[in-house]
N, C-alpha and C positions, 0 to 999 in steps of 0.2 A: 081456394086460397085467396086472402085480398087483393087487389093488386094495386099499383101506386092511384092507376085512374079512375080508382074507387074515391078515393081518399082527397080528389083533386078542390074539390068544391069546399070549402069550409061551411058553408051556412048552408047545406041540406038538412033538412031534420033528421032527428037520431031514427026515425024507422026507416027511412030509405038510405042509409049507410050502411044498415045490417044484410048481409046479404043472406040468403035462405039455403044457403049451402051445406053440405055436410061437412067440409073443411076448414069454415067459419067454427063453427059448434066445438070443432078437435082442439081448434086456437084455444075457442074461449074456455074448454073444458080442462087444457094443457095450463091455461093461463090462473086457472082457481086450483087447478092440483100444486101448482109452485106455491099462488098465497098460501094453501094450507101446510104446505113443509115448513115454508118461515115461518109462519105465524106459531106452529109448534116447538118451531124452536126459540120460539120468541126474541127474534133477530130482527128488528127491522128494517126500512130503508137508513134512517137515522143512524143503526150502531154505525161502529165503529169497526167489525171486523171484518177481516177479512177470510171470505167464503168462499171454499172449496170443497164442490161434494162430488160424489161419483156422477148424480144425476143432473147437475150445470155444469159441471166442469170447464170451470172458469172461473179464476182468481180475477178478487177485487184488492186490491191493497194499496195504503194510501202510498203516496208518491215520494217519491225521496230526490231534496233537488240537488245531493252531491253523491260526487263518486270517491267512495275510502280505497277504490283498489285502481291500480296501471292499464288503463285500457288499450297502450300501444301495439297494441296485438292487430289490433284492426284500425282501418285507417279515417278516422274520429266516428267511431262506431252510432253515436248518442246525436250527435248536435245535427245531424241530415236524416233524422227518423222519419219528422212526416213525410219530407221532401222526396225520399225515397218510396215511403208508402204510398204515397200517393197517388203513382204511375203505375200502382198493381194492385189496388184497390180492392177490385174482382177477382183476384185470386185468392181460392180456400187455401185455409191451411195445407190441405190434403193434397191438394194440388202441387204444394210449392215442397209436399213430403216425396211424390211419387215421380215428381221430374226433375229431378235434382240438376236443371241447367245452371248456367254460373248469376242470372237475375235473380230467380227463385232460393240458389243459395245464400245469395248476399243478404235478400232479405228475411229470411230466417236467421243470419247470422245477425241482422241486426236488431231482430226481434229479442233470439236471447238475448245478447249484450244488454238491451234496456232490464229487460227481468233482470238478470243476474242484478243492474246498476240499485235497483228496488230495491230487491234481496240481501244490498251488500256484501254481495258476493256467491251466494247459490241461489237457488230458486226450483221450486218443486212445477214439472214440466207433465202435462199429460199426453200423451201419444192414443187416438182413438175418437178425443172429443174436438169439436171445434169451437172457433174462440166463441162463438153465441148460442152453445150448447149443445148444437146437432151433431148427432153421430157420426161417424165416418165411415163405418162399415167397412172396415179393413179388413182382407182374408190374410192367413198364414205370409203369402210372398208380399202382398204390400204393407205390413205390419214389418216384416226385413226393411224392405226398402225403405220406409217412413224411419226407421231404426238409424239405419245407415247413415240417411242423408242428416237422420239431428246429432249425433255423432261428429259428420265431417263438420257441419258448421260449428257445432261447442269448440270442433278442435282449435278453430279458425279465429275466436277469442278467449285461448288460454283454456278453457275447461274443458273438464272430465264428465263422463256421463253414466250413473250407476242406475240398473233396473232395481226399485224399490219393492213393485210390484207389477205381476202380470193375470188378467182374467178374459176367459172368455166370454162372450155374449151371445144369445142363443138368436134364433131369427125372429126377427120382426113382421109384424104387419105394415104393409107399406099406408103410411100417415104422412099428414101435411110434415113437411119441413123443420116447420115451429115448433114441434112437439118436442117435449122434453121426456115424454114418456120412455123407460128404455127396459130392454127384455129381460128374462131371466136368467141371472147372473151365477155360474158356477163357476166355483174358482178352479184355477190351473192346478193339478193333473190330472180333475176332473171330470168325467165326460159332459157334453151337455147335457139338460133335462131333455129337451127335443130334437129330434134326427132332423136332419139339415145341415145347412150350411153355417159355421160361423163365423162370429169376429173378433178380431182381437184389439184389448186397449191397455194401457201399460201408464203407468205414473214413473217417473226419473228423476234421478236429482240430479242436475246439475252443477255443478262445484267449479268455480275457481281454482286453479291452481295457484297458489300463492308465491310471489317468487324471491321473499326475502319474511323474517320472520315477524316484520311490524306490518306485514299482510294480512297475518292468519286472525280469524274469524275466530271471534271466545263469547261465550255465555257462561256466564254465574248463577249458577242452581245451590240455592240454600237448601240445607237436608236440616227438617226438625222432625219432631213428635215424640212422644211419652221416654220415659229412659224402659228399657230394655225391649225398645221394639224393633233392634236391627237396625239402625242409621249405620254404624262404623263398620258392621260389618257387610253389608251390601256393598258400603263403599270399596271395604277392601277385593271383593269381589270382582266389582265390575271394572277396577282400575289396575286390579292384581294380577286378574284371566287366571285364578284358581277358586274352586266351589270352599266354599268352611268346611267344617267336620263337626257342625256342633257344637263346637266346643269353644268359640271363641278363637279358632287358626288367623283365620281372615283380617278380625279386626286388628290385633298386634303392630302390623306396620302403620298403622295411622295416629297411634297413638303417643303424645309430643312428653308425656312427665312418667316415672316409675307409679304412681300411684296410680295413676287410668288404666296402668298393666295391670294395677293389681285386683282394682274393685272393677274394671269394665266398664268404665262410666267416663266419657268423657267431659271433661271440664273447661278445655279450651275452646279456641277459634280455631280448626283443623282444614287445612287446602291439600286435595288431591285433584287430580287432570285425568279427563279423559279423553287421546286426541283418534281425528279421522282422519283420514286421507282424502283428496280428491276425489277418490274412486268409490268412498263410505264404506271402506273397511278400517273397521277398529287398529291402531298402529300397537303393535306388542308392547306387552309392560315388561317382558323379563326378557334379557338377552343374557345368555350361557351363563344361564341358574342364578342369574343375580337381578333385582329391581333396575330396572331402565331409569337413568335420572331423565328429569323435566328436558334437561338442554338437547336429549337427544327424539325425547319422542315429539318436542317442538317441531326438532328439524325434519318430521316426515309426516307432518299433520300437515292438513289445510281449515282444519277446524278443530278447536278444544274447547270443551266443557269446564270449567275451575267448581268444583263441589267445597262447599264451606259447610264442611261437619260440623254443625251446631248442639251442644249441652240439651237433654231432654231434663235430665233431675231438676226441680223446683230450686235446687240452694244455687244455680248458677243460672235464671233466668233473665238476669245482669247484663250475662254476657251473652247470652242467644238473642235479646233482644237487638243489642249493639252489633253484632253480626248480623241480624235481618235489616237494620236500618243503615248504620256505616257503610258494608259490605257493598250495598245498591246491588242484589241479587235481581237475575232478571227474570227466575221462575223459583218458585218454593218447592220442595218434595218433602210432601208428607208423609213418615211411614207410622203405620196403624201394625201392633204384632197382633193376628188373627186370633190367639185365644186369648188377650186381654181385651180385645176389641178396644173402646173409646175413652180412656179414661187420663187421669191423671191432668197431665199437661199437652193433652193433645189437642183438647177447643181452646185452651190459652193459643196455641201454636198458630191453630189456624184463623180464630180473630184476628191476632199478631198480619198476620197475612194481607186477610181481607182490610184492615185500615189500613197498610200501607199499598193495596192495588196491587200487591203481585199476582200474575196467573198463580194457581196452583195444580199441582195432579200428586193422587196418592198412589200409593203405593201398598199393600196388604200382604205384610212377609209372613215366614212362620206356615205356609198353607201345608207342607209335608205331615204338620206334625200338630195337626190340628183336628178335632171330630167334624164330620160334615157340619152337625145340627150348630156348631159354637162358629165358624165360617158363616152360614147363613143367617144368622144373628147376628155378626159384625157386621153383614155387607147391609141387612137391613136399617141396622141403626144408624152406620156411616150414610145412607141414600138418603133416611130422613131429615139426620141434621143438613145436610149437603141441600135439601130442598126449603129447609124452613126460612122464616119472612127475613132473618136474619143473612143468611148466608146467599140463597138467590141463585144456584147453580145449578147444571144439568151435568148429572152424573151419567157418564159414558162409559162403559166396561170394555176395554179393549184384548180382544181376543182371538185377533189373526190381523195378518199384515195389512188387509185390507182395513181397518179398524185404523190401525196406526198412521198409516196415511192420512185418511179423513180427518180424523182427530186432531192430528199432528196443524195442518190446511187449520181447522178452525180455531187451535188453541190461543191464537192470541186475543180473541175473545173473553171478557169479565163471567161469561155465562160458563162456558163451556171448564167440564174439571174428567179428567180422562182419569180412569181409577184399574191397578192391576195387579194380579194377582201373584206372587213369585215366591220360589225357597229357593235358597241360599246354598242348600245343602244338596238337594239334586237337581239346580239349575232352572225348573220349571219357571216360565214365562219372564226370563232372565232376557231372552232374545227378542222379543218384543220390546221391553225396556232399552234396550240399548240401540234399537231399532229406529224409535219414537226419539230418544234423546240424539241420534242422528240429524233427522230431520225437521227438528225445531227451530222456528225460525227466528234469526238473527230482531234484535229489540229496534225499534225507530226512534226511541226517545233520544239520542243525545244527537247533537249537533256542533261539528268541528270548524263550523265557522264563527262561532261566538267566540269573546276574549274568553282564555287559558283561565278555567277552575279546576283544582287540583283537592281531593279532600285527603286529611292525611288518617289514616285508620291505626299504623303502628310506627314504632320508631328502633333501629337498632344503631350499635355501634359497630362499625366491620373491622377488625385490625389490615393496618395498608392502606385501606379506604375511607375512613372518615365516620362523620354520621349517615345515616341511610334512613331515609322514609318511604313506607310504603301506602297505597290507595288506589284512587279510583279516580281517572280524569273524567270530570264530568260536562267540559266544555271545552274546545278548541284542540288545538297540538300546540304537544312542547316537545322545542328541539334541545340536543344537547349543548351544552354551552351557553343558554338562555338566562336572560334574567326575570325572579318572578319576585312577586310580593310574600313573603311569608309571614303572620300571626294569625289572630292577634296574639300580643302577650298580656302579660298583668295587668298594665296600664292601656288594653283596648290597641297598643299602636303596630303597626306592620314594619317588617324591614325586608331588605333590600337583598337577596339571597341570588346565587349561581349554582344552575345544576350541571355539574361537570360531567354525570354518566347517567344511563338511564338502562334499566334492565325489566324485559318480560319473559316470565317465566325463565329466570335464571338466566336469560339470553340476552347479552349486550346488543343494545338496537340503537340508532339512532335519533328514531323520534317515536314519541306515544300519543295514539288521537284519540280521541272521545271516545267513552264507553268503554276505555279497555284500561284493564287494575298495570299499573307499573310500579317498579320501585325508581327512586332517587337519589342519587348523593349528590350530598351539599358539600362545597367549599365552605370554609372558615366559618363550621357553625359547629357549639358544643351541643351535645345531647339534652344535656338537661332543659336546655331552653325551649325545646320542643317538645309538645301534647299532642294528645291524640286527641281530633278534633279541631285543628287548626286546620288552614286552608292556605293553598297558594294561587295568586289571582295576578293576571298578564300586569304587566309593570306599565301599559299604557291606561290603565286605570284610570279614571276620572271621574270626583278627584281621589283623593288618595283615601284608599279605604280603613273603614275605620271597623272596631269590633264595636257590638251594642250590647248593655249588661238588662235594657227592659228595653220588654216590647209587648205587642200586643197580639190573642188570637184566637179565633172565633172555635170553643171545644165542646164537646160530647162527653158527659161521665157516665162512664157506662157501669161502670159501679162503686160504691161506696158505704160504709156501713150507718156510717149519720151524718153531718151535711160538712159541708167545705167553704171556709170563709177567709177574713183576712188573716194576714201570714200563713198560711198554709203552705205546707214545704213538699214539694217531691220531685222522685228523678225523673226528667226531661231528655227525652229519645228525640231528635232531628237530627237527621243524615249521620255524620260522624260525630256530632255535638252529644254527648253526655255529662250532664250535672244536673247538680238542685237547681231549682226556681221554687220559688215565693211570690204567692199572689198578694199583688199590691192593691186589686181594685179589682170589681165586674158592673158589667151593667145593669145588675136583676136591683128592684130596689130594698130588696132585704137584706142584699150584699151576705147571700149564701145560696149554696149546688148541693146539689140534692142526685142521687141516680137516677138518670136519664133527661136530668135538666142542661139545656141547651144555653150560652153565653159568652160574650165577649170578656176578656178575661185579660188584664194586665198581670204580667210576669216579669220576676228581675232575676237575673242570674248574680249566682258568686261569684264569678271571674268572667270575663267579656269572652264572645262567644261572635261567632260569623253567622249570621241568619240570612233568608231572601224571604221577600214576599210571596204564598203560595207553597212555601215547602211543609208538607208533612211532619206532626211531631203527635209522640204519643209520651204518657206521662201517666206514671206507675209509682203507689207508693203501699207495702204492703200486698192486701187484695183489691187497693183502688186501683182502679183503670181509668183512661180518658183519653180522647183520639180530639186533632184538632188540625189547622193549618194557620201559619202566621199570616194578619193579614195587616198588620203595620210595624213599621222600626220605628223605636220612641228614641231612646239614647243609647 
């Protein structure tokens, strides 16, 4: 092995640094077997994701400098991390697993506490591995013990500890330290391949307990793909805890108008929940034979999913789009029905996707009731497209729990698209799915220290209550009683609005922070005067904002059928903004876009509109397409 007084000298020449050991050769042999895992998954030092595999095990993820949950459980758990770590330095994990004294516990407990703080609230924990990959080699009683003692500490800041998964690992050859090398992995209730002794390693989730409902942890998973490939009815499925019949049982309660009963099609923006608990047990949807409303399965979640059932039919692409964009979904689910395989509006859906940057993962229903040879045809045509120069993905098939785990660890990666196989009807790889949507990790993109941006997505009238706006905070917290900017209106200007209540998921709360959808009631505002696609923005504004009817921004057409010049009119997707634009100008000197030509592009709206510099917008008229992002406000 090297040792530090190898390494002391800086200007020895590189042949007498190398030492002629056999435990040098395992480093350096351990050291190109890891490049060659990333480099096939083509992950580099540069991404961005954060990697979790069975064989490092060890989370990279980027940092997060604020805390959305009450950490008074422990006593300021975060702010004396080094300070603490530092005087125990030298103790392995394993160590501080197997002697659970009250030092060793504190600082496990404030090891979690920081994960969890990351996590925003859970964090996927290995038991088995240590923090720089080396195994622990834990038998049956100190796999307990190691159990035990991360248990007492989760308890210690508020969380709960669910086993996600458990495997053994067969014996080893005794290797250098460094190695990342690890044995033949049979899964639990399996014997091992080799007689011997073994060890046990185990992945947890960790969860927060949350201890009021402006706690709980929510993701937005948008559900598209082709119309009759199962979207409403899986939902009602997995949110119902009853299998279909076939026939369309399932999808019924999700559906908002008599005509979606009739034809099976839905045509709105549809919101179902699916919540966890602490513990990552699914919390019931039916209590004595009747649907559980929102207010109740809130209060016994520590985590919920919101699904926004999206339109697959081509006549309502309007509105699936403004749901993928408005919504700020933070995963996409695509379902593909197995014996239609890829067709229709499914690579609309998933382009849709891929320009707006969501993860995606599919989905493959319909498998009960499909021929093998018509399945192995959709899975091959989905891997292709999913590989081509366009899409850039690594198709994962997830097909036991250990699957789900890893998967789950690397999904918030642009590369990685986990794909699975399920019917509806006899529940097949139903438990995996819900398994996986368990363990998904919470998004980093929003930020609750920025001033209060508010997007507005719909508007109602409540009788008693007033007008009511609902969306998506996409910057800071707003409290009730607050005052914010709301437009713009007709003429570009904002006014001066009070939100007297604030409600998630039907649950009166107090306050709403970033990243998470609320509703609003306004004092002293009529209905009419508010659209969908205004915004409201903290009242310490400066200076006082204004809407902009042109602006500029740098687009992609990705198709069209003969070229695009002045005035050309089509509808414009950004965030919760939908309307026409009109191109005023570009920079090409023929002053015309052609499919796949590339331009700076002046655009004026019909009515003033809220933009930022760098936000996303796509823009559809017919079978035109075009992806872009603003990179100036003109008026």
């Amino acid at each position: 092995m090297l040792k530090k007084d190898d390494l002391k000298d800086g200007n020895r020449s590189a042949e007498s640094s190398i030492p002629s050991s056999s435990a040098a050769h395992g480093v350096m042999d351990s050291a190109a077997h890891l490049q060659d895992k990333l480099t096939a998954l083509s992950l580099g030092q540069d991404s961005p994701v954060a990697l979790l595999s069975p064989a490092l095990g060890k989370e990279t993820a980027p940092p997060v400098a604020l805390d959305a949950f009450d950490m008074n459980d422990v006593d300021d758990p975060l702010a004396g991390f080094e300070a603490q770590r530092s005087g125990i330095k030298d103790i392995s994990l394993k160590e501080q697993f197997l002697d659970p004294s009250e030092s060793n516990v504190e600082s496990l407990q404030t090891l979690l506490a920081r994960r969890i703080r990351e996590g925003s609230g859970e964090t996927l924990f290995e038991i088995g591995i240590e923090e720089d990959g080396a195994p622990m080699n834990l038998t049956e009683t100190e796999y307990q013990t190691a159990l035990a003692t991360v248990r007492t500490a989760a308890a210690a800041v508020g969380a709960e500890v669910a086993i996600m998964f458990e495997k053994n690992l067969g014996p080893t050859e005794k290797t250098s330290s460094t190695s990342t090398e690890t044995a033949t992995v049979a899964l639990t209730p399996a014997a091992p391949a080799v007689e011997g002794e073994t060890f046990k390693t185990a992945y947890l989730m960790i969860r927060k307990t949350p201890k009021s409902v402006e706690e709980l942890l929510e993701l937005r998973v948008a559900v598209v793909g082709n119309v009759d490939a199962g979207k409403s009815t899986l939902l009602g499925v997995l949110t119902k805890g009853v299998l279909d019949d076939g026939r369309g049982k399932a999808r019924v309660n999700l559906f908002r108008h008599k005509h979606e009963i009739d034809s099976g099609r839905t045509s709105s923006v549809g919101m179902e929940i699916l919540g966890f608990d602490a513990k990552s047990v699914p919390v019931p949807t039916m209590t004595h034979g009747r649907n559980a409303p929102w207010d109740e399965i809130c209060g016994k979640a520590a985590k919920v999913l919101s699904f926004i059932d999206l339109a697959g039919h081509e006549r309502y692409l309007k509105t699936t789009v403004f749901g993928m964009t408005g919504c700020a979904p933070d995963f996409v689910m695509l379902m593909i029905g197995s014996n239609a395989g890829i067709v229709g509006m499914t690579k609309e859906h998933l382009g849709l996707s891929l320009a707006l940057g969501v993860p995606v993962l599919v989905v493959i229903t319909k498998i009960d009731m499909c021929p093998t040879n018509v399945l192995e045809n959709t899975v091959k045509q989905l891997t292709k497209i999913l590989k081509s120069a366009g899409c850039r993905k690594i198709p994962m098939f997830v097909k036991s729990h250990e699957d789900v785990v890893v998967t789950a660890g690397n999904f918030v990666s642009d590369r990685i698209c986990p794909i699975f196989q399920v019917s509806n009807v006899t529940g097949e790889g139903l438990d995996l799915l819900k398994n996986f949507l368990n363990v998904l990790p919470i998004s980093q993109k929003y930020n609750k220290d920025e001033p209060v941006e508010y997007q507005i997505t719909d508007t109602f009238s409540v009788p008693f209550v007033g007008t009511v706006v609902s969306g998506v905070v996409m910057n800071g917290i707003v409290h009730a009683g607050d005052q914010l900017y709301l437009g713009p209106d007709g003429n570009g200007a904002f006014q001066m609005v009070t939100v007297k209540s604030i409600q998630r998921k039907r649950l009166n709360v107090p306050l709403a922070c970033a990243g998470q959808s609320a509703s609003f009631g306004l004092k002293k505002i009529r209905r009419s005067t508010i659209r969908k696609g205004m915004v409201m923005l903290d009242k310490e504004t400066t200076p006082v904002p204004r809407g902009c009817r042109e602006f500029e921004a740098e687009i992609l057409v990705l198709y069209h059928s003969t070229t695009i010049g002045h005035k050309y009119q089509a509808m414009l997707h950004c965030g919760a903004v939908r309307q026409t634009a009109r191109v005023l100008a570009m920079d090409k000197p023929d002053q015309i876009l052609r499919t796949g030509d590339r331009a700076t592009v002046r655009f004026q709206f019909l009515q003033p509109a809220y933009l930022k510099v760098g936000a996303r917008l796509i823009f559809r008229e017919g079978r035109t397409k075009g992806i872009g992002k603003v990179s100036k406000i003109v008026a």
